[in-house]
Structure formats: C-alpha cells, structure tokens
C-alpha positions as CSV (number, residue, x, y, z in Angstrom):
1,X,-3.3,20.4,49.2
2,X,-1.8,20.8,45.1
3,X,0.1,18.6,43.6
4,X,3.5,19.6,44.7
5,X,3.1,19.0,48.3
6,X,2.0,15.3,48.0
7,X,3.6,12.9,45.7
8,X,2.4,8.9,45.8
9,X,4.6,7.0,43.7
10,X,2.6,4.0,42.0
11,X,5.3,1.5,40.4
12,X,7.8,2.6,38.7
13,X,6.3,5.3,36.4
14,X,2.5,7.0,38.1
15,X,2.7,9.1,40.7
16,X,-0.1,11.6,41.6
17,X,2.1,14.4,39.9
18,X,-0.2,12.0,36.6
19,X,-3.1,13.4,37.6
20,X,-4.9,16.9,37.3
21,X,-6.1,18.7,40.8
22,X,-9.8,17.6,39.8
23,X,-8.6,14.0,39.3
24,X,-6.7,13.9,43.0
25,X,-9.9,15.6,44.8
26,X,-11.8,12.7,43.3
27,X,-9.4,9.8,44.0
28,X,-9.1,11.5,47.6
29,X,-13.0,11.4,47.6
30,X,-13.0,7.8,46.8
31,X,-10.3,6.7,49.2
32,X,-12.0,8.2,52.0
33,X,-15.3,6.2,51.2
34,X,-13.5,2.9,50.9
35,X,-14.3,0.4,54.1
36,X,-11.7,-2.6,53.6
37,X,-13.2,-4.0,56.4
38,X,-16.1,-4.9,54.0
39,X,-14.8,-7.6,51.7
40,X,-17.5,-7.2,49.0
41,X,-16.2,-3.5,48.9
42,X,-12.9,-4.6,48.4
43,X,-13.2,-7.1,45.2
44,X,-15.2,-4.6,43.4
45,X,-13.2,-1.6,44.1
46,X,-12.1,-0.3,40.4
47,X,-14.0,-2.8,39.1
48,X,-16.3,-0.4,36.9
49,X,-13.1,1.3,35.2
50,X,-11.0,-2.3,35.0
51,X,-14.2,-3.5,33.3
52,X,-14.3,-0.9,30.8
53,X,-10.6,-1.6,30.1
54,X,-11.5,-5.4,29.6
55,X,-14.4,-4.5,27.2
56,X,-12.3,-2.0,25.3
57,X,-9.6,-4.8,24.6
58,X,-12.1,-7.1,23.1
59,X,-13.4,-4.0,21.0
60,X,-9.9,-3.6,19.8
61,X,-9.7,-7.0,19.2
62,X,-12.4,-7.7,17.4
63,X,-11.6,-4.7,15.0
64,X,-8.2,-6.3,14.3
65,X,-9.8,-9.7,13.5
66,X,-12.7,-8.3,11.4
67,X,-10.0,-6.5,9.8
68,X,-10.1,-8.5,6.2
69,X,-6.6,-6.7,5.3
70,X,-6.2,-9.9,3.1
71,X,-8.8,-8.7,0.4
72,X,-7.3,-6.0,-1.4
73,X,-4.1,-8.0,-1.7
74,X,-6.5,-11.1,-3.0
75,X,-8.4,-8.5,-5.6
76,X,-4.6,-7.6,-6.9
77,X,-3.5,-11.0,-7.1
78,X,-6.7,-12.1,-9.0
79,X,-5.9,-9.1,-11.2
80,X,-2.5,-10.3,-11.4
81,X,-3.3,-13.7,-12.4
82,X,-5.8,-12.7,-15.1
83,X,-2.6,-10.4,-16.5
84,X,-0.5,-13.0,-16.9
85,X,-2.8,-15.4,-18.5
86,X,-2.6,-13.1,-21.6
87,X,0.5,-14.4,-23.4
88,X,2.3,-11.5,-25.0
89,X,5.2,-13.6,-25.7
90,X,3.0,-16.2,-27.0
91,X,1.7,-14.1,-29.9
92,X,4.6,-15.1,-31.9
93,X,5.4,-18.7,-34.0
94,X,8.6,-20.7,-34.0
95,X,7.7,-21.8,-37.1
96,X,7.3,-20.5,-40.4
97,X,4.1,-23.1,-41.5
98,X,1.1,-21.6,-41.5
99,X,2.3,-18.8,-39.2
100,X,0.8,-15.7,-41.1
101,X,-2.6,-17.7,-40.2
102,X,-1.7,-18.8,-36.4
103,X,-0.1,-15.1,-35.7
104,X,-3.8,-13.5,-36.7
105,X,-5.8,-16.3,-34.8
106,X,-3.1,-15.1,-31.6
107,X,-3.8,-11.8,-32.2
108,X,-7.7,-11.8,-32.3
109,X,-7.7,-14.1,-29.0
110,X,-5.2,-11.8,-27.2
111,X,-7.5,-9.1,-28.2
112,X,-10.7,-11.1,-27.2
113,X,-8.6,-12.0,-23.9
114,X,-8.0,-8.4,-23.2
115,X,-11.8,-7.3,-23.8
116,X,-12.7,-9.5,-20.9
117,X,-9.7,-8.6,-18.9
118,X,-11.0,-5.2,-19.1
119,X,-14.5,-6.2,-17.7
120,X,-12.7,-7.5,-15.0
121,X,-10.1,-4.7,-14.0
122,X,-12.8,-2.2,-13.7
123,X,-14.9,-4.8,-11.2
124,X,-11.8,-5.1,-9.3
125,X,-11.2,-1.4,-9.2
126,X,-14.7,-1.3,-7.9
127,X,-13.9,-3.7,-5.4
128,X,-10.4,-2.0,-4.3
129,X,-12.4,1.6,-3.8
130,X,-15.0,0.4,-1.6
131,X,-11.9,-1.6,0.2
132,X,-10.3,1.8,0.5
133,X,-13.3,3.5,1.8
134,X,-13.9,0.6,4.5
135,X,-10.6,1.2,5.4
136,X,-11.1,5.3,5.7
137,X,-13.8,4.6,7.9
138,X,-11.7,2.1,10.2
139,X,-9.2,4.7,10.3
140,X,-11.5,6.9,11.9
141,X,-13.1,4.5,13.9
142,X,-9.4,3.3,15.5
143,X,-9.0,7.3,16.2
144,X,-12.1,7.0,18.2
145,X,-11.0,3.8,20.2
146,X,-7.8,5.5,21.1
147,X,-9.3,8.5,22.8
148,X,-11.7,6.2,24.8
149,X,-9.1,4.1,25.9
150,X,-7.6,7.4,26.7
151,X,-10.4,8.0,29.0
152,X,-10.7,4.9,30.4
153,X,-7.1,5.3,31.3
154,X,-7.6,8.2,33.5
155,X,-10.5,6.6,35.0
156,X,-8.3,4.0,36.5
157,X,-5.5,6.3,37.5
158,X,-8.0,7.5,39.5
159,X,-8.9,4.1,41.3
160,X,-5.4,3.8,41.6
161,X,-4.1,6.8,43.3
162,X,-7.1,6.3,45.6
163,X,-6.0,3.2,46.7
164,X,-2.6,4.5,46.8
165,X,-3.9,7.3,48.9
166,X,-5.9,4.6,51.5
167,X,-2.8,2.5,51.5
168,X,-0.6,4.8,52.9
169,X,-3.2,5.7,55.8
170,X,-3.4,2.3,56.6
171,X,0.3,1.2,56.7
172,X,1.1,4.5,58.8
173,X,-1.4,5.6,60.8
174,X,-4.0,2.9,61.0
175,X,-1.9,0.0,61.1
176,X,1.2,1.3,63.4
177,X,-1.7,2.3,66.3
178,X,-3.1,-1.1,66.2
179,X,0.3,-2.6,66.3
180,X,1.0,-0.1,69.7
181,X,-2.3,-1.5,71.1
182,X,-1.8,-4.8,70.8
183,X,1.9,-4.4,72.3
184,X,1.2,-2.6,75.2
185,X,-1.7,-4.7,76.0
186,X,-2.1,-8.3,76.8
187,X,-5.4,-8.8,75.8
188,X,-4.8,-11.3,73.0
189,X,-8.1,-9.6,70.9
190,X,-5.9,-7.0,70.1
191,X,-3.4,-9.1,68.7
192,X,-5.8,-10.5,66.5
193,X,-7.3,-7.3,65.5
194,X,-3.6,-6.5,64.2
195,X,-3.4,-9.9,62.0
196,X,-6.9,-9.3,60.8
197,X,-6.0,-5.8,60.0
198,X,-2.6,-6.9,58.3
199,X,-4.6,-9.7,56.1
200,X,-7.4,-7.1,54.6
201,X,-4.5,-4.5,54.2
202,X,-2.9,-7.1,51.8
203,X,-5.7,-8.0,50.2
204,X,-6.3,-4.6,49.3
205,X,-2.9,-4.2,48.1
206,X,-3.7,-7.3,45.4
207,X,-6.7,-5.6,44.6
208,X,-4.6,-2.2,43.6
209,X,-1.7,-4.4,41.9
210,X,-4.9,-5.7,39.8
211,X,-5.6,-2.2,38.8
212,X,-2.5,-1.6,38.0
213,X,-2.2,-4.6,35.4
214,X,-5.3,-3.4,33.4
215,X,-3.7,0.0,33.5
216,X,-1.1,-1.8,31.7
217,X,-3.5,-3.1,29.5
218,X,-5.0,0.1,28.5
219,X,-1.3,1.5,28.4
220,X,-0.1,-1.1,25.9
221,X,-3.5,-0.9,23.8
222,X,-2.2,2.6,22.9
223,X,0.3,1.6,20.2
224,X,-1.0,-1.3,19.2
225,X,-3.7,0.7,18.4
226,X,-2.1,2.8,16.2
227,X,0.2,0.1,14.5
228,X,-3.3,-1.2,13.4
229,X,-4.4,2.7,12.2
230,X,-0.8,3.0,10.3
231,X,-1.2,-0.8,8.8
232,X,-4.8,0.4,7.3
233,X,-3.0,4.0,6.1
234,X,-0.2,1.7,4.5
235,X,-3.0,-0.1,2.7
236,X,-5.3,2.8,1.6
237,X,-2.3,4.3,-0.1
238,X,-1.1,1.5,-1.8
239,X,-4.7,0.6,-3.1
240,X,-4.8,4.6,-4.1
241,X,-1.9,3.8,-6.1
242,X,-3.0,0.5,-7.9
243,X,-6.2,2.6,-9.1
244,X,-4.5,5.5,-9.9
245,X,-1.0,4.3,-11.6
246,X,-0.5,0.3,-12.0
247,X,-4.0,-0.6,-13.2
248,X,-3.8,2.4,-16.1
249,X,0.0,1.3,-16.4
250,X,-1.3,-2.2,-17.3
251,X,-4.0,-1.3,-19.8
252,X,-1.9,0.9,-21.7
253,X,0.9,-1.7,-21.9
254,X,-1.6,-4.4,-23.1
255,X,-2.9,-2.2,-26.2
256,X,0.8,-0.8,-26.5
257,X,1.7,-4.5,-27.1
258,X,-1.0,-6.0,-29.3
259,X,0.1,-2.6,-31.4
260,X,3.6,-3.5,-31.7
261,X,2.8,-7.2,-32.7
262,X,1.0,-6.2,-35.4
263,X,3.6,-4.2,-36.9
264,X,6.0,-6.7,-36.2
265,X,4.3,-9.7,-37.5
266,X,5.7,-9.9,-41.3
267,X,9.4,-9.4,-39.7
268,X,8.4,-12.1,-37.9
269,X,7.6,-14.7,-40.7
270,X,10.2,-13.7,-42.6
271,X,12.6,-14.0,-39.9
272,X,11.6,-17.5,-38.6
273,X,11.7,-18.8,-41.9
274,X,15.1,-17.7,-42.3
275,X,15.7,-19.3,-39.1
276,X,14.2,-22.5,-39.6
277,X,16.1,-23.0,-42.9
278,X,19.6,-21.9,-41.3
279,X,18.2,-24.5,-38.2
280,X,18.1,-27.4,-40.8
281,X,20.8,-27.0,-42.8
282,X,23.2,-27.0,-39.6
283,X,21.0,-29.9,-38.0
284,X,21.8,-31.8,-41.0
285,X,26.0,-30.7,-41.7
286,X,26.0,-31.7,-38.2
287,X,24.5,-35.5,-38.9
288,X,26.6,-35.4,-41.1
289,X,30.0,-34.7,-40.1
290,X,28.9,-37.4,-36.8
291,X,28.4,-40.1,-39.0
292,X,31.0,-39.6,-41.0
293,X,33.9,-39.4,-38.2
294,X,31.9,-42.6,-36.4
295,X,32.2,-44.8,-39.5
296,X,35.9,-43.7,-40.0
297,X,36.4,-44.3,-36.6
298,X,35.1,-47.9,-36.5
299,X,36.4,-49.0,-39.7
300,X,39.8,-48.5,-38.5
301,X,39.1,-50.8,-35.2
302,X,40.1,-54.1,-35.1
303,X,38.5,-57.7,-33.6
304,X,40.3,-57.1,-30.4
305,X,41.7,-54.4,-29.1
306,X,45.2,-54.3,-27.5
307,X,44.0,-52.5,-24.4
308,X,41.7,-55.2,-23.9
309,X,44.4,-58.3,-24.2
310,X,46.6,-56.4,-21.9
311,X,43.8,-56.5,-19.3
312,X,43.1,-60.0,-19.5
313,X,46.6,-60.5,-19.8
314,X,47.3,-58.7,-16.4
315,X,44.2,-60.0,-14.2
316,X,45.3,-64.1,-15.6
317,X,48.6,-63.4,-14.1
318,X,46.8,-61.8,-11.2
319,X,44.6,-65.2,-10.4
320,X,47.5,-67.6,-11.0
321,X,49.3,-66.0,-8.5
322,X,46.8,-65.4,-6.0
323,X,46.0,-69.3,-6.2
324,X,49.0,-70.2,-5.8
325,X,49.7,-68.2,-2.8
326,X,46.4,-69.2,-1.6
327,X,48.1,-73.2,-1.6
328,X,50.5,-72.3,0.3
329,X,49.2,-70.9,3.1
330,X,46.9,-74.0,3.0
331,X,50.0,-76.2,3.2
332,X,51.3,-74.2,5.8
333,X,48.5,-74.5,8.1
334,X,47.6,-77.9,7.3
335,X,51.4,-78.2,8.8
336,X,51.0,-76.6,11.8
337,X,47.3,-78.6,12.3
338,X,49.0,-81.7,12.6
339,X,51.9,-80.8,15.3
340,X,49.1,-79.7,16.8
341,X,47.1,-82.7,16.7
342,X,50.5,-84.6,17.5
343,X,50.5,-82.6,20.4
344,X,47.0,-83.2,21.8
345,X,47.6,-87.1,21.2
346,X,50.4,-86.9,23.4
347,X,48.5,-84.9,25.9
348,X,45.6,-87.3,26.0
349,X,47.4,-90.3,26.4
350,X,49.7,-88.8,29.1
351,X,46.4,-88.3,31.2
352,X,44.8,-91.7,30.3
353,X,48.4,-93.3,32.0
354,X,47.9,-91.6,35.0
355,X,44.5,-92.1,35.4
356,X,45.6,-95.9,35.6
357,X,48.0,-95.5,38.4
C-alpha cells in the first residue's frame, strides 16, 4: 500500500504523506510488534529516538553556553580603551609658558604611548584571529548538529506514525469488537475487558502525544540552531573587518596625527600667546568697567532708601490696624460672654427654685 492510499493525520501538520515508503514499511513494522497489553512496552515505546532528541538539546545547549561570543567584543573594547587613553587633543597647551617645552615632552609620550599601543593591537589581532577561527569551526560544527537533529527527526516520525498506525487498529477494529462482546453478553468479564482495553488504549495515546512534544523539540531546535550559526557568521565578519579595515584605520590616524602636531606646534605657541594676551587685557577692561559702574552706583545711594521707608511706612499702618481690629472683636465677644453668662445664672437659679418646691 503507497502513500496515496493511506493518509494518518498526526496533529495538525504530520501525516504519513511526511514520510518516505521505506519510512512507513518500518513504522508499519513497528506498529505491528507493539503489545500495549505489556506496560513496560508501552513507557519505553520511542524512548530510544525521544532520548536522542533529549541529548541533542543539551548538545545544543551547551554549544550556546560555551559560546564566549562576549570575547571578541571584550578584545575590541580593550583596544578601544587603550585608543582613547592616547590624548590627541591633549598634545596641545592653553598656555603660552613654557609651552614649546611641554608640547615636545606631549609629543615624545604620545609617541612612547603609541609604541606600546602598537604591541598591544597586534596581540589583540592575534586574539581576534584565533576568535574568528573558533568561530569557523563552530560554524561548521552547528551545520553538523542540524543534520543530526535532522535525523533524529525522522527517527521519531517514525515512532509516531507507528503509533498512529496501532491507534487506529485499536479504536476501530480492536476496540469496537470488544465493545460488541461485552454488549451482547452478560458476563461482566467482558465488560471489564473493554475498560481495561479503554485504559491501556489511552495510555498509549499519552505515550504518542509524548512523542509528539519531543518532535516539537527537535522541530523548534531547527532555527534556533541556525540563529546561533548566523549570530557566529555576524561575528566572524565583523572581526574580519576590525583586522582588516578599523585596526589599520586606527594606526594610520595615530601617526597621521602625531604628524600634523608637529607641524602645527609653532602656530600653536604663537597663537596661544596671542590669546592669552587678548584674554587678559579683556579680563582686566572688564574689572575695570565693573568697578567703576559699582562705585558710581553706590556713591549716589543714600542712608535710606525711599523704597525702603515706604515699606515700613505701609506694614506700620498695616499692624495698627490689624490691632485695632483685633480689639474689637475682643470687645465684641467679651459682650456676648457675659449675656451668655447672664443667661446661665438665670437658668441655674430657675432650677435651684424648683428643686425647693
């Protein structure tokens, strides 16, 4: 029987149509040896292929943890770090003492700076090609892990469409006939032949749906294997590109700048000390015109300033006013206390009167 004349679906996306002639002659072998009468059968049907699936996925795992993706980047920022140090900008004074002398003592430690920067961009280029190679060899090894898992895959499709295959004989033909039997008998073994046949048939059917998670398993392993073998191709051509064009880029620049420093460095003094002069002389017009305007300004203040009276002036009439509304509302309810008190007298007496009575 080919493939076209018998199609099990599995889920939602394997049928047998998955599978090569070969592969269904062997899942129809397996399915007509399995016994799910026999539990110990049962739990360790698939269990070879699922097992391989488990193992790969730690394989894969551990490649992606060993993966030390973090060192080139580490070597470049070390690299980095060592660049900056060197002060280009620094090589240049602010001020025009003694700067002849301090531009030649920047010069000859940038230079000294750069010798042993150059020492250390050719160990880190060192490091960065073995990195790369490592990684060439990962690349190849993650091509290797993909076409096991691969393999392993159609191992278990196999397992699967078997069970598949033994399912479907039990839920209509084996399982139907016992169901008859124990209907049109009244012999209560039969009835429990059925539920014991009904329990083992779903147990088998948890032990396929197991199967079919590790197929999952091998199925999603697929691209995250290759998102790790395009992560490592990302890297190998960005550390082919800091050998080849940044870290020559950054050499050249260096000499290209201690060059330019030299020819620059008498414009420079001259400059700064052109600078410095015009610095003081408007540091000094400008003391000058302060102190002038501040001295003006306070000679023509007097004791007391008018604003000042008119403040006082305004919060004194504020406070006389306030007190003396503040008295009368003190009169007021010193008024009103004593009707009040008048009042309670009255009241008090009233009851002591009647309390003679």
């Amino acid at each position: 029987m080919g493939k076209d004349s018998e199609v099990m679906v599995i889920g939602q996306d394997f049928s047998l149509e998955n599978l090569s002639e070969t592969e269904i002659v062997k899942a129809r072998e397996i399915a007509g040896g399995i016994d799910i009468t026999d539990s110990q059968a049962v739990i360790e049907f698939g269990v070879g292929a699922q097992s391989d699936i488990a193992d790969f996925s730690d394989t894969v795992l551990d490649q992606v943890r060993s993966k030390d993706a973090g060192f080139a980047g580490e070597a470049l920022n070390e690299l980095m770090v060592n660049v900056k140090e060197i002060d280009v900008d620094g090589i240049s004074g602010s001020n025009s003492k003694g700067l002849l002398k301090r531009v030649s003592r920047k010069i000859k430690k940038f230079i000294g700076k750069y010798n042993t920067l150059s020492v250390q961009i050719d160990s880190i280029v060192v490091k960065l090609e073995d990195t790369r190679d490592s990684l060439f060899r990962d690349i190849e090894l993650l091509d290797q892990l993909y076409d096991k898992n691969g393999e392993y895959l159609k191992q278990l499709d196999v397992y699967i469409a078997a069970g598949e295959i033994k399912l479907r004989e039990l839920n209509e033909v084996v399982l139907p006939a016992l169901r008859k039997e124990a209907e049109d008998s009244d012999d209560p073994v039969k009835a429990q032949e059925l539920r014991d046949m009904q329990a083992m048939i779903n147990r088998f059917e948890k032990r396929v749906y197991d199967l079919k998670l590790s197929r999952m398993v091998s199925i999603q392993a697929m691209p995250q294997i290759r998102l790790v073998q395009n992560n490592d191709q990302v890297l190998v051509e960005r550390i082919q590109s800091s050998i080849l064009n940044t870290i020559p880029l950054w050499k050249n620049q260096i000499v290209i700048a201690i060059t330019l420093f030299r020819q620059k460095s008498a414009l420079k003094i001259q400059k700064d000390v052109t600078d410095t002069t015009n610095e003081l002389l408007k540091k000094n017009s400008e003391m000058l015109k302060t102190g002038t305007i501040e001295t003006a300004k306070e000679a023509e203040r007097g004791i007391v300033e008018i604003e000042t009276l008119r403040q006082v002036n305004t919060d004194l009439i504020e406070t006389i006013t306030e007190s003396l509304r503040i008295q009368q509302e003190g009169k007021a309810a010193r008024a009103a206390a004593e009707k009040e008190l008048t009042v309670l007298e009255g009241e008090l007496k009233q009851k002591l009167m009647e309390a003679q009575k």
